[in-house]
ROSE-4610 file (N, C-alpha, C; in Angstrom, 1 decimal, always signed):
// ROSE-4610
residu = [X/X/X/X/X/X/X/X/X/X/X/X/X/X/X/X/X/X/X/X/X/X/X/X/X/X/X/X/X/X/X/X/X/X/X/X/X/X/X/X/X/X/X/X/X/X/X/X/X/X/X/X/X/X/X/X/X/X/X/X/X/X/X/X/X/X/X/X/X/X/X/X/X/X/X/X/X/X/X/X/X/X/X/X/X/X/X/X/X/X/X/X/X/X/X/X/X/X/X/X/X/X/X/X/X/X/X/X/X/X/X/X/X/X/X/X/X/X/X/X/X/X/X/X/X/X/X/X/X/X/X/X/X/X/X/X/X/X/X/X/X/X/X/X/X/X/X/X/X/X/X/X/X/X/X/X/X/X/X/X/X/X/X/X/X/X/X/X/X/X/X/X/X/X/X/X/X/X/X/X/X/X/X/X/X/X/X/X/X/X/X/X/X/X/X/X/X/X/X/X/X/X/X/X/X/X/X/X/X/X/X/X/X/X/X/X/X/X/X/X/X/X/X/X/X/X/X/X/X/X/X]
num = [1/1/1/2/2/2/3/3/3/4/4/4/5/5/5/6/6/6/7/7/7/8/8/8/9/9/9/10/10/10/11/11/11/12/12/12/13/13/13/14/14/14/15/15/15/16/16/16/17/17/17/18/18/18/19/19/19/20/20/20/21/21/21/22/22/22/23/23/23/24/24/24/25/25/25/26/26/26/27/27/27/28/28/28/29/29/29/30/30/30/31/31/31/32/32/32/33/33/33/34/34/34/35/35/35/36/36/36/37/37/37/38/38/38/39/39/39/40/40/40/41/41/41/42/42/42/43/43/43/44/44/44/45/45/45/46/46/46/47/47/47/48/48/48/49/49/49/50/50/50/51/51/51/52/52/52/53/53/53/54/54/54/55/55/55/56/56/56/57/57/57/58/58/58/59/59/59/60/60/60/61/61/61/62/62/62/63/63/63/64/64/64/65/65/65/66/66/66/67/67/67/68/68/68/69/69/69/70/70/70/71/71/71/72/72/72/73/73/73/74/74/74/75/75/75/76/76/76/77/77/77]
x = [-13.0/-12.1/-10.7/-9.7/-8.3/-7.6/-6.7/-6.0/-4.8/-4.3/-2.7/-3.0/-1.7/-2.0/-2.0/-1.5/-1.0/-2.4/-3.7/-5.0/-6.2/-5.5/-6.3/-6.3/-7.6/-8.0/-7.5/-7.2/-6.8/-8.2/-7.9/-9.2/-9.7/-9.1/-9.7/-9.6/-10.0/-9.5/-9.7/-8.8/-8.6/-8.1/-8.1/-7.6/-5.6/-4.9/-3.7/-4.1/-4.1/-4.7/-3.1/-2.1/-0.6/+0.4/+1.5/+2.6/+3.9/+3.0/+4.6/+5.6/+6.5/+8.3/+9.3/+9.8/+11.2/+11.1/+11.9/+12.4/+12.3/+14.2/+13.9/+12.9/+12.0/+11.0/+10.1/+9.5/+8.5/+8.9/+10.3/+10.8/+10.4/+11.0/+10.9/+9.8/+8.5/+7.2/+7.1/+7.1/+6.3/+7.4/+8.4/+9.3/+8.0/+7.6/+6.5/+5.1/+4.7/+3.9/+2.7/+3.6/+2.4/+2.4/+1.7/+1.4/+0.0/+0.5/-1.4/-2.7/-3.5/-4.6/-4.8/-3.6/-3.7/-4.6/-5.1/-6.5/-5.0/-6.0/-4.7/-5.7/-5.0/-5.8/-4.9/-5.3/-4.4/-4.5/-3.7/-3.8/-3.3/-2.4/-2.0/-0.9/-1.1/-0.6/+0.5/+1.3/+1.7/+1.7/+1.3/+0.6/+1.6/+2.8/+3.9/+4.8/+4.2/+4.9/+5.7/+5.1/+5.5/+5.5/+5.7/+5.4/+3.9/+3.6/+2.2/+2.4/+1.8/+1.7/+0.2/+0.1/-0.7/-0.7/-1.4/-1.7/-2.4/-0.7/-1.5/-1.5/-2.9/-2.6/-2.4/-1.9/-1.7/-0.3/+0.0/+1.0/+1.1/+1.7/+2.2/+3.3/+3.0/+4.3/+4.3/+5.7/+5.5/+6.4/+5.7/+6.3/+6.1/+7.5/+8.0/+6.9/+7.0/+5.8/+6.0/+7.1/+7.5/+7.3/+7.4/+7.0/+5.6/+4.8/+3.7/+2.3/+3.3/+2.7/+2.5/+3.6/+3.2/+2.7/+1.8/+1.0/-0.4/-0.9/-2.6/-3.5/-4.3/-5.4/-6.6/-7.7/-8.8/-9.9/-10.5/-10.9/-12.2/-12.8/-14.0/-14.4/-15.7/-15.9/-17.5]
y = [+2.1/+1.3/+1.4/+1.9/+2.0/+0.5/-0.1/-1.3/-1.3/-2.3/-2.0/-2.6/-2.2/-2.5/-4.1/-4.8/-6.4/-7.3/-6.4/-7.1/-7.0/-5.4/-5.3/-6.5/-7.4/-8.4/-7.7/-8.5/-8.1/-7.9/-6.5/-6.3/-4.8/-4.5/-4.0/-2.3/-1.5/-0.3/+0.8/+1.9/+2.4/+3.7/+4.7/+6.0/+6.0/+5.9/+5.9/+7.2/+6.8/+7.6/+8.3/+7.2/+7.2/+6.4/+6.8/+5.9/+6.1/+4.6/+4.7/+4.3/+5.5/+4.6/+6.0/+5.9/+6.7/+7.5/+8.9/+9.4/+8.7/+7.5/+6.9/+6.2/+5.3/+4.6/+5.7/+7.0/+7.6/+8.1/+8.4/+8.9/+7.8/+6.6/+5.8/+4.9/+4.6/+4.7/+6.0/+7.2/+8.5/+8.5/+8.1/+8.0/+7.1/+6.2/+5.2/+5.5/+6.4/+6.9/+6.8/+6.2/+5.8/+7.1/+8.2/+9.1/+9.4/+9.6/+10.3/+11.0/+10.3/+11.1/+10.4/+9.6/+8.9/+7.7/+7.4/+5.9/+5.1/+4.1/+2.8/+1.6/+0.4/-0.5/-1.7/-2.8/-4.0/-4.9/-5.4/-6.1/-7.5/-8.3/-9.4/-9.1/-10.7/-10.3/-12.3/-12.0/-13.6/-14.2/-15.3/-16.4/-16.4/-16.4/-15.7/-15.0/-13.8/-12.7/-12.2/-12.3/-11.8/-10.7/-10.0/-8.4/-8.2/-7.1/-7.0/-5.7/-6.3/-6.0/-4.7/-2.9/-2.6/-1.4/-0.9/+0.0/+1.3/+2.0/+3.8/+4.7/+5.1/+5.7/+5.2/+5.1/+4.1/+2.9/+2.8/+2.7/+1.6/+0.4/-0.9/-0.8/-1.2/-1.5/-2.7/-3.2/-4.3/-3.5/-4.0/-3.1/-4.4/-4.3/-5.9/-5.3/-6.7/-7.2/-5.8/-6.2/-5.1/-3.9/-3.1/-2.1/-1.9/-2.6/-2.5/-3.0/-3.0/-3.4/-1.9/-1.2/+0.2/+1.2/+0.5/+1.8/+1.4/+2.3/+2.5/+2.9/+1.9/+2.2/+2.6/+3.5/+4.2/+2.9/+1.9/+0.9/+1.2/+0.9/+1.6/+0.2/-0.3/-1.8/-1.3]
z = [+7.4/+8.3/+7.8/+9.1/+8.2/+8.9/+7.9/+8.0/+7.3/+7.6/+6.5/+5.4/+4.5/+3.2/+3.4/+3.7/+4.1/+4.4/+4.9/+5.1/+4.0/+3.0/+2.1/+1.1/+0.4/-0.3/-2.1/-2.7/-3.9/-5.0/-5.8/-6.0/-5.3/-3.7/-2.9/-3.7/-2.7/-3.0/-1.8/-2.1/-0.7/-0.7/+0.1/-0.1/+1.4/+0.8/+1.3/+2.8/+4.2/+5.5/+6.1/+5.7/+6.8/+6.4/+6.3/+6.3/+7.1/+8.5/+9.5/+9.3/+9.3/+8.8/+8.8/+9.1/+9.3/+8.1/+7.9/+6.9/+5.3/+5.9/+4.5/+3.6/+4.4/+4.3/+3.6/+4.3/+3.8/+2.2/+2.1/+0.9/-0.1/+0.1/-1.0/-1.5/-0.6/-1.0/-2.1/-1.3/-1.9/-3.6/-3.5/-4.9/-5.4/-5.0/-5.9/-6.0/-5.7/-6.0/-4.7/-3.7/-2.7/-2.1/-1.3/-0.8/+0.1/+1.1/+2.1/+0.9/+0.9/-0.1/-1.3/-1.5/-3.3/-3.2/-4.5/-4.5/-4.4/-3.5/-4.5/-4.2/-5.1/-5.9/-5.6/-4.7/-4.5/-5.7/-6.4/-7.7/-6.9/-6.4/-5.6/-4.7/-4.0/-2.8/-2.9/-2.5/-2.1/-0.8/-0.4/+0.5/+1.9/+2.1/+2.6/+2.5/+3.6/+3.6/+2.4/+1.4/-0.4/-0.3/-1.5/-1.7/-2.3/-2.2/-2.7/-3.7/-4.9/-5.8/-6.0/-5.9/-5.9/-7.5/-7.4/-9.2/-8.2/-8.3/-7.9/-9.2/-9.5/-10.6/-11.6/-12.6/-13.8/-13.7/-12.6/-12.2/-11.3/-11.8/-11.0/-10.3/-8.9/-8.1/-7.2/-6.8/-5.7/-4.5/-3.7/-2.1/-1.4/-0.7/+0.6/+1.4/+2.0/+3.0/+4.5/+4.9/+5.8/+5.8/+4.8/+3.9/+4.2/+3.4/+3.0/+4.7/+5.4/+7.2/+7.7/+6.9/+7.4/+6.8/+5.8/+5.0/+5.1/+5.8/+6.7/+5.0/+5.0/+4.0/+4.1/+3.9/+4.7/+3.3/+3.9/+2.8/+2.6/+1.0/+1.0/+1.2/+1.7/+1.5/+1.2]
């Protein structure tokens, strides 16, 4: 099932499927490690519209809410 990062449950995990966003947008995810193909691992999320907090690789990041509405996650459940 692919969903955005923003519905994935913290805990979850997921193989990165897409990420819709302009040039800049695509660059500055993939600067963080987020990329088509990579695991990634939701660690938290905040209650409104927060940033979510996820671990690609050995690697913690927080990505805004807005952001993170446009990155399609392929979820194993």
């Amino acid at each position: 099932m692919t969903v955005d990062l923003t519905q994935v449950r913290p805990g979850e995990s997921g193989i990165v499927a897409d990420i819709q966003g302009g040039h800049g947008m695509t660059e500055r995810v993939q600067a963080m490690g987020v990329r088509p193909g990579k695991r990634i691992t939701k660690i938290s999320s905040h209650f409104w519209r927060g940033p979510q907090t996820v671990q690609v690789d050995n690697t913690q990041v927080a990505i805004g809410f807005g952001m993170a509405r446009r990155i399609l996650i392929e979820v194993e459940r």
